[in-house]
C-alpha positions as CSV (number, residue, x, y, z in Angstrom):
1,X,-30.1,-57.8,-42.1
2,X,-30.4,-58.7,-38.8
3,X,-33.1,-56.9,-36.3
4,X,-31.0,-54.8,-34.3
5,X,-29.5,-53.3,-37.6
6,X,-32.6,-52.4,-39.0
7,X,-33.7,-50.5,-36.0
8,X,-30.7,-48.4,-36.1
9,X,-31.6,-47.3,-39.6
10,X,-34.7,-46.6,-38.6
11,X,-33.6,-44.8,-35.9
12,X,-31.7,-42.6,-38.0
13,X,-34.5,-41.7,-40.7
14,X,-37.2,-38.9,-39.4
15,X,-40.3,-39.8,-38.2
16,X,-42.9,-36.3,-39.2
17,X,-45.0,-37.9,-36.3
18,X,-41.6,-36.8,-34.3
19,X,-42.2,-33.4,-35.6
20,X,-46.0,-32.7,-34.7
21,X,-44.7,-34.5,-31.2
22,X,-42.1,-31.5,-30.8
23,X,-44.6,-29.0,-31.1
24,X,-46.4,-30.6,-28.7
25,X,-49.9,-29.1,-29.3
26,X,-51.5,-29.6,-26.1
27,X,-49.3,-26.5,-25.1
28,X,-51.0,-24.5,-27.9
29,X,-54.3,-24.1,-25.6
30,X,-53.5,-21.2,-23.4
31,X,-52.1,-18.4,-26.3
32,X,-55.2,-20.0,-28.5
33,X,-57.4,-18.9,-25.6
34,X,-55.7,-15.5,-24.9
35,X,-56.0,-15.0,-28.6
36,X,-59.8,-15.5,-29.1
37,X,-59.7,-13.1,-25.9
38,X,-58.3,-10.2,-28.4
39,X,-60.4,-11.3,-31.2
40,X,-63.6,-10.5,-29.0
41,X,-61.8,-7.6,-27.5
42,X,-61.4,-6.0,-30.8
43,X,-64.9,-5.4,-31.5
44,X,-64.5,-6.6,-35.1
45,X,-66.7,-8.7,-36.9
46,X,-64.8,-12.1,-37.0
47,X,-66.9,-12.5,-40.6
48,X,-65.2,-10.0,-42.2
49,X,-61.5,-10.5,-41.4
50,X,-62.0,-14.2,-40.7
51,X,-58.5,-15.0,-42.5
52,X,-56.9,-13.0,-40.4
53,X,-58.5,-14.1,-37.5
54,X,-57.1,-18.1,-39.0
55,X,-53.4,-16.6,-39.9
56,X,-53.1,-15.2,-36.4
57,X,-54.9,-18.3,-34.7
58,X,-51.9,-20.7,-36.6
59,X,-49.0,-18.3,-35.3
60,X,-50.3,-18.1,-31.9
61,X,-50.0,-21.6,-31.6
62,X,-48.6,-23.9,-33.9
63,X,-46.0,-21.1,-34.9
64,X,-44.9,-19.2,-32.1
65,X,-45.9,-21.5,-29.2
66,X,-44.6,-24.4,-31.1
67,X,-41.5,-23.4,-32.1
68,X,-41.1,-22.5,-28.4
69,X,-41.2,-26.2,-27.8
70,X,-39.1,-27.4,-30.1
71,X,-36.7,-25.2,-29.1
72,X,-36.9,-26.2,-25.8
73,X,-36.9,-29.7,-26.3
74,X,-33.3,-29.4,-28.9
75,X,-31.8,-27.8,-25.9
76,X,-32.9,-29.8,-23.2
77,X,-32.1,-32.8,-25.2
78,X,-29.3,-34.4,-22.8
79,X,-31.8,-34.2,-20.1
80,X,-34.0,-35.8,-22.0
81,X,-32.2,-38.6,-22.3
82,X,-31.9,-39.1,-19.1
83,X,-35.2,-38.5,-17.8
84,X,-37.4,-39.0,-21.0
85,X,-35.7,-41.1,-23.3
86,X,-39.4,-41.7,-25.1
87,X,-39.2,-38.5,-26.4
88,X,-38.3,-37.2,-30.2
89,X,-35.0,-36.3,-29.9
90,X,-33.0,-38.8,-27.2
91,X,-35.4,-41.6,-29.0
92,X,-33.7,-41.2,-32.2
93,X,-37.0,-39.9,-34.0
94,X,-35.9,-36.7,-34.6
95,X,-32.3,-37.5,-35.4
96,X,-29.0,-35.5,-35.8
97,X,-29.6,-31.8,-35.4
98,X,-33.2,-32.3,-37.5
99,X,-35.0,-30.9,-34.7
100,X,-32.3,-28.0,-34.3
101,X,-32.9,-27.0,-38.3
102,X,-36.8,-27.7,-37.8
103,X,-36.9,-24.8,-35.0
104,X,-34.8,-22.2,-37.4
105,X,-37.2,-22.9,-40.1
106,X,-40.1,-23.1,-38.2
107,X,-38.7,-19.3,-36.8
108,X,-38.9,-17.9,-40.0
109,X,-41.6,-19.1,-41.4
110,X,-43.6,-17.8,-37.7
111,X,-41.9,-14.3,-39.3
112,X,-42.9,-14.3,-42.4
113,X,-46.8,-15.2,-41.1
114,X,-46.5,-11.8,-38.7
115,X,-45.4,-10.0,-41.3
116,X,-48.5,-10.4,-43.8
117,X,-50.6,-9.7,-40.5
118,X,-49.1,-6.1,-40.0
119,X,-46.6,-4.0,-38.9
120,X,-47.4,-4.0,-34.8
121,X,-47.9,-8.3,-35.9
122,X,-44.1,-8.5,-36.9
123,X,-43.3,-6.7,-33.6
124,X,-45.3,-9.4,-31.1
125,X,-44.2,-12.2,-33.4
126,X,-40.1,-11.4,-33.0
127,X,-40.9,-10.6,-29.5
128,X,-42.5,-13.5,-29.1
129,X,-39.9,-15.6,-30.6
130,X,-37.1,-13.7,-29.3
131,X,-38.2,-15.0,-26.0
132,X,-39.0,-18.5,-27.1
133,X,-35.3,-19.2,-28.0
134,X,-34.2,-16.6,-24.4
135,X,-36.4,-19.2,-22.3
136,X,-34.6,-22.2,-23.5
137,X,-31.1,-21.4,-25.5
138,X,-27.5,-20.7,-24.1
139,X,-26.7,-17.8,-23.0
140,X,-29.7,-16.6,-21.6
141,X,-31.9,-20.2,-20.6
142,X,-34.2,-17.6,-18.5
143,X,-35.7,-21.1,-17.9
144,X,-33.1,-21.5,-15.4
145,X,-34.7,-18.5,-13.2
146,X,-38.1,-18.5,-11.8
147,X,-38.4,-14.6,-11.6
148,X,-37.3,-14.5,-15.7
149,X,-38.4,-17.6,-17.2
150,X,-41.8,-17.5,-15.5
151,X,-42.3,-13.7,-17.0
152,X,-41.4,-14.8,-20.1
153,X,-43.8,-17.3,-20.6
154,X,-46.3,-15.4,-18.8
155,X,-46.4,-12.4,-21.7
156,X,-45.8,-15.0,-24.6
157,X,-48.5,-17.2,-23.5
158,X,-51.0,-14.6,-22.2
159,X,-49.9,-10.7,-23.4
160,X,-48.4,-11.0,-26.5
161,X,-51.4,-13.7,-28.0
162,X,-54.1,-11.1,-26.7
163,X,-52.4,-7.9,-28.3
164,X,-51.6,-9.9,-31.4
165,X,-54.8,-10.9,-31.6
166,X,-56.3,-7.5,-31.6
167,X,-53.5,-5.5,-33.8
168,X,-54.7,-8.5,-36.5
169,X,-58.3,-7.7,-36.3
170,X,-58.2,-3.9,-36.0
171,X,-55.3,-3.7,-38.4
172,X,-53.7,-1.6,-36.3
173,X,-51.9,-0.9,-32.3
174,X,-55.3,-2.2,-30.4
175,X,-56.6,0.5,-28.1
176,X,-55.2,1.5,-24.5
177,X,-58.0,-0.7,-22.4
178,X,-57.0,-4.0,-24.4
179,X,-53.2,-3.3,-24.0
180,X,-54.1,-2.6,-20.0
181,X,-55.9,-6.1,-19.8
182,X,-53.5,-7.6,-21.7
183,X,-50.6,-6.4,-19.5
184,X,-52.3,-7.3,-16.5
185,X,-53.3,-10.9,-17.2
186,X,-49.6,-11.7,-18.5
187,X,-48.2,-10.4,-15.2
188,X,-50.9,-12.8,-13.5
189,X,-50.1,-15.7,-15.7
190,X,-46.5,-14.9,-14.0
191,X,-48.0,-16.9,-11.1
192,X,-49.5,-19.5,-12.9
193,X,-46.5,-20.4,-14.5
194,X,-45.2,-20.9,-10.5
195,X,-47.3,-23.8,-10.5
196,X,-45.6,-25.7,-12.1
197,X,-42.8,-25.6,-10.5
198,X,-44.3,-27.5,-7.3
199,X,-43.7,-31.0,-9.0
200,X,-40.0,-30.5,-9.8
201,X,-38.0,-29.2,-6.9
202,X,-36.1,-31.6,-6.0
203,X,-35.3,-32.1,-9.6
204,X,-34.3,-28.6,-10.3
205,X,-32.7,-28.3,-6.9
206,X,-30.4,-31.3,-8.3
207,X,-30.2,-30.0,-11.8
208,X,-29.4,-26.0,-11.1
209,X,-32.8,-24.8,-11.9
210,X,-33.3,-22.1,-9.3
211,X,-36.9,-22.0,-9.7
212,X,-39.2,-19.8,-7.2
213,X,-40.2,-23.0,-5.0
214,X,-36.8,-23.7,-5.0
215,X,-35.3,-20.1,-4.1
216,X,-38.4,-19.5,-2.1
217,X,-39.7,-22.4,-0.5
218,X,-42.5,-24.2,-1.2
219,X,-44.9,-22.3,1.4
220,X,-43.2,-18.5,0.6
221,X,-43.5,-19.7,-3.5
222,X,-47.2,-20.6,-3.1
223,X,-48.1,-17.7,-1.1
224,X,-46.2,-15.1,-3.7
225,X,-47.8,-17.6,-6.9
226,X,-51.2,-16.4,-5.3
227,X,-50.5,-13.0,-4.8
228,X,-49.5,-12.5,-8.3
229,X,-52.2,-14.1,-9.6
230,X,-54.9,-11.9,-7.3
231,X,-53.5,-8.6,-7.2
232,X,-53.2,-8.3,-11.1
233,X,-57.3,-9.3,-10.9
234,X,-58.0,-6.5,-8.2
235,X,-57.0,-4.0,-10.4
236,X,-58.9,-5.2,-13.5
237,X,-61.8,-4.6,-11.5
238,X,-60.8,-1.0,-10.4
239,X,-59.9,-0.7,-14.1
240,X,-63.6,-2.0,-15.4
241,X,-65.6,-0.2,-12.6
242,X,-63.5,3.4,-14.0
243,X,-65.0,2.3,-17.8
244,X,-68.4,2.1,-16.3
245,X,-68.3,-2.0,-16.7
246,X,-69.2,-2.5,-13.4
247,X,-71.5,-6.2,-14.0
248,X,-68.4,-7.3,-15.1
249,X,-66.0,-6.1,-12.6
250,X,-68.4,-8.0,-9.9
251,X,-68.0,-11.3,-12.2
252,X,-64.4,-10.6,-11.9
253,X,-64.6,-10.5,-8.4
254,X,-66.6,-13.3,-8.0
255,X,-64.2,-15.4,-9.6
256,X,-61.4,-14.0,-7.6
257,X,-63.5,-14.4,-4.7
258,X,-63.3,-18.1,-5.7
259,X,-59.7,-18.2,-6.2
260,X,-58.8,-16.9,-3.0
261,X,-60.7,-19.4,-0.9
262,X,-59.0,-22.5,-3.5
263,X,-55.8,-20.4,-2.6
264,X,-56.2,-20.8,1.2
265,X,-56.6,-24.4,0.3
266,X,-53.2,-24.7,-1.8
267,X,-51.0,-22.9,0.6
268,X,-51.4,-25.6,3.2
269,X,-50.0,-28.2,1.1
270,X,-48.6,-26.6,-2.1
271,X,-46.6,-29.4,-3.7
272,X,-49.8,-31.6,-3.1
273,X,-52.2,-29.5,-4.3
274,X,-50.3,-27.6,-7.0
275,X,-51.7,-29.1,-9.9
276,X,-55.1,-29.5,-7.9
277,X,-55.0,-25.5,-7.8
278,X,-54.0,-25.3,-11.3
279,X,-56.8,-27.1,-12.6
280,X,-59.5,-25.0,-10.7
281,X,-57.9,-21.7,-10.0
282,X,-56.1,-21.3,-13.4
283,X,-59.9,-21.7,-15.1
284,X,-61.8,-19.4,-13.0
285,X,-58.1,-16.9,-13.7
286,X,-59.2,-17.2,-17.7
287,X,-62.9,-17.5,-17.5
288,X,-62.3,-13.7,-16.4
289,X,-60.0,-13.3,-19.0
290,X,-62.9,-14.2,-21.5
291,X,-65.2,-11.7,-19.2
292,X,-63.2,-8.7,-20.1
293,X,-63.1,-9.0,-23.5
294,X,-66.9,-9.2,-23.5
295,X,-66.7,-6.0,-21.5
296,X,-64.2,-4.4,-23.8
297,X,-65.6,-5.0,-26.8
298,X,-68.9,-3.8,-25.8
299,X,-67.3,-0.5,-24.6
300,X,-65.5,-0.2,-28.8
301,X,-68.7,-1.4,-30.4
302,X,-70.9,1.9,-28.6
């Protein structure tokens, strides 16, 4: 058997490390985060529903957020082979419609996880999903939008982890201060998600993808990705001062505070310093994330 024919067959057996590659769990980070934002925000003791707290953690991220990938990647495939030949899919790794079957499995078995967590769990996780597939799958491909495909990820990666995360611990809908924080930092993460979208343009331009820089311009896209990040912040901190958390509404504002001078930086040069800005402004965004669940869960626990 000569070389080249035994790299076709091996081609066209699966590789699992082509699987754990389509989940891509670097990705997982940010719903894992907004998660152990609701677990804090709960006010429950981690010790005594710690399974729950595990189950949730897993279909946060390797379930929801990964299938998200997967399904991304299956229909982004003939791009990929263009562009990222390397990759699962286009490299013959994942062959066939493997990765296609892999994301319906991996669907259902993200359902059947929400569904031992609770009622109001089952609701977050098909929302979730139902997204996941809208952001990447014909008809919808919200991906193709800036204004839709940016919200969507925003409340998937942000909202929906954060109120999951608190419905699994109280066992239960999570009270109306956690779903008012979690509402506000998905509609921030709206312009986080902008940021991203600096490095591509000409790309999408090319490809269709009418993505905010692209619809915008760079400098209007940067200056509206700031906006929506702040303005969601500013009113957390009318919200926290109203509960009486006032320490941490100033911590919140520091942070901002912070933000808005890296922003003045950003806007100059946004498809320069886009993932400069993401790297510093993003963290200082969460780190107040973390802040009001602190703040929350002191206010349940009194």
């Amino acid at each position: 058997m000569g070389r080249a024919t035994a790299n076709t067959l091996a081609a066209d057996r699966p590789v699992w490390t082509a699987y754990v590659e389509l989940l891509k769990p670097i990705t997982w980070f940010p719903p894992m985060w907004a998660f152990g934002c609701g677990v804090i925000s709960s006010g429950q003791s981690i010790v005594d529903r710690w399974p729950f707290a595990v189950a949730g953690i897993l279909l946060a991220g390797p379930l929801v957020c990964g299938t998200s990938q997967v399904v991304n990647d299956w229909f982004d495939r003939h791009v990929d082979a263009i562009n990222e030949p390397h990759r699962p899919i286009p490299s013959g790794r994942a062959p066939g419609q493997t990765a296609l079957y892999f994301a319906i499995v991996w669907t259902v078995v993200s359902i059947c996880v929400a569904a031992l967590l609770g009622v109001w769990v089952l609701i977050a996780g098909i929302v979730g999903l139902a997204l996941a597939w809208a952001y990447s799958a014909p008809p919808a491909r919200l991906k193709q939008n800036g204004w839709f495909g940016n919200a969507a990820v925003g409340i998937c990666y942000e909202g929906l982890p954060w109120f999951t995360a608190a419905a699994v611990m109280i066992g239960g809908l999570p009270s109306s201060e956690i779903l008012w924080m979690a509402l506000l930092y998905s509609i921030g993460a709206h312009g986080i998600m902008t940021l991203n979208d600096f490095k591509a343009i000409d790309g999408d331009r090319i490809m269709g993808i009418r993505s905010l820089p692209v619809q915008l311009g760079a400098q209007s896209a940067a200056r509206l990705a700031c906006a929506v990040m702040a303005v969601p912040q500013v009113i957390v901190m009318g919200l926290l001062v109203s509960w009486q958390q006032t320490a941490t509404a100033g911590i919140v504002g520091a942070l901002l505070v912070v933000q808005l001078v890296l922003m003045q930086r950003f806007v100059k040069a946004p498809v320069e310093r886009a993932t400069w800005f993401s790297g510093f402004g993003v963290t200082l965004y969460v780190l107040g994330m973390l802040a009001c669940a602190f703040a929350i869960r002191g206010m349940l626990s009194t």
